[in-house]
C-alpha positions as CSV (number, residue, x, y, z in Angstrom):
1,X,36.0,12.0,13.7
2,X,32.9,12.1,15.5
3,X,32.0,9.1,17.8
4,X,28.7,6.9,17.1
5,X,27.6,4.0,18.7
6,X,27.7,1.0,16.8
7,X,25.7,-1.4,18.5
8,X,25.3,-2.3,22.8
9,X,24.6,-5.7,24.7
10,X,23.4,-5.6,28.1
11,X,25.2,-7.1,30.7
12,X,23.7,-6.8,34.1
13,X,22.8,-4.5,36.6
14,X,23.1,-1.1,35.1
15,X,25.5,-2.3,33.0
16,X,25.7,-1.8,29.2
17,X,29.1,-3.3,27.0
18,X,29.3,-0.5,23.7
19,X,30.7,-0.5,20.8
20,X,32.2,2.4,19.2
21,X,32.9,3.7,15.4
22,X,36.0,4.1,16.5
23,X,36.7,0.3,17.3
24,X,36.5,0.6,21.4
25,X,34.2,-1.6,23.2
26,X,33.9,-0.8,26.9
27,X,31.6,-1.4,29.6
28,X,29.2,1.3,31.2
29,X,27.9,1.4,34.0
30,X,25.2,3.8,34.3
31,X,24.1,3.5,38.2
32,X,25.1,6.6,38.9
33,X,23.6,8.5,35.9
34,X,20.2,7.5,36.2
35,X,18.7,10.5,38.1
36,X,16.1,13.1,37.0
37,X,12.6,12.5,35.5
38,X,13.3,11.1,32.2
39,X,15.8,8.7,34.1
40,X,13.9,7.4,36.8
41,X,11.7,5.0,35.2
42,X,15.1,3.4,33.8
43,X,15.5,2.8,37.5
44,X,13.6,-0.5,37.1
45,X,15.9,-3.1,35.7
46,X,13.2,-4.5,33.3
47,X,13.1,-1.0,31.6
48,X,16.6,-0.3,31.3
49,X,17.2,-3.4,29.5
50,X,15.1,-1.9,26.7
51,X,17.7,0.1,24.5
52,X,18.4,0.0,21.6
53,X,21.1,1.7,19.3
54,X,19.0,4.0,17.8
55,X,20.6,4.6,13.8
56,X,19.7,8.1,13.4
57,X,20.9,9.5,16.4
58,X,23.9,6.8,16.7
59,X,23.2,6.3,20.6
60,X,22.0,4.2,22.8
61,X,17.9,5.5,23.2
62,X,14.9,3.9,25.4
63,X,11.2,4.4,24.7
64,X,10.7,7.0,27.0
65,X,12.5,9.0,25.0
66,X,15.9,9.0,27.2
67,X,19.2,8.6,25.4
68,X,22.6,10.0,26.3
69,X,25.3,11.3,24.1
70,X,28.1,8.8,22.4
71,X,30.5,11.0,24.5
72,X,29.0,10.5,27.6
73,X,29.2,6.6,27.2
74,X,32.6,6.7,25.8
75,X,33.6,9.1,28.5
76,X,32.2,6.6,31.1
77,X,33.8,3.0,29.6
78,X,37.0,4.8,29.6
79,X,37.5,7.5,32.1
80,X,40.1,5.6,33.8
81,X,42.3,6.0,30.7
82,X,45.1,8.1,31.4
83,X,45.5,8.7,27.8
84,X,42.3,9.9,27.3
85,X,42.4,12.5,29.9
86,X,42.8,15.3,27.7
87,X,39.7,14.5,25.2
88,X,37.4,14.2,28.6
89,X,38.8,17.8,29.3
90,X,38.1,18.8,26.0
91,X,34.7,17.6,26.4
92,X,34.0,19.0,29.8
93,X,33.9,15.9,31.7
94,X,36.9,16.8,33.5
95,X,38.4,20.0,35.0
């Protein structure tokens, strides 16, 4: 099954709670991912907050064009999973 984004609320901060096709919700928090030139307008909290999930590419996107990949997001609500360890290898997230 692939994994899509079904819809995101913001929370605070840098913060973003997802849900997934799959039936997860988790929070992300995205502090650390915001780096590089498409990112760094998302540094201001008032631009951040203006996701949205975007239906065709079944992610979260902002205007500026910036969106990151469903696995990404999942990969950062859950990586504390133990179980999950060995899809986030899969996916290159982990060594």
């Amino acid at each position: 099954m692939f994994l899509h984004v079904i819809s995101a609320e913001y929370i605070e901060d840098y913060k973003i709670e997802i849900l997934f096709n799959n039936g997860s919700k988790g929070v992300v928090n995205l502090d650390d991912t915001l780096n590089g030139t498409i990112f760094n307008e998302l540094r201001d909290k008032s631009e951040f907050k203006k996701f949205e999930v975007n239906a065709d590419l079944e992610t979260v996107v902002w205007s500026n064009g910036a969106d990151l990949a469903p696995e990404y997001l999942y990969f950062q609500a859950f990586k504390d999973n133990i179980k999950l360890q060995s899809q986030f290898k899969q996916w290159g997230y982990i060594t």
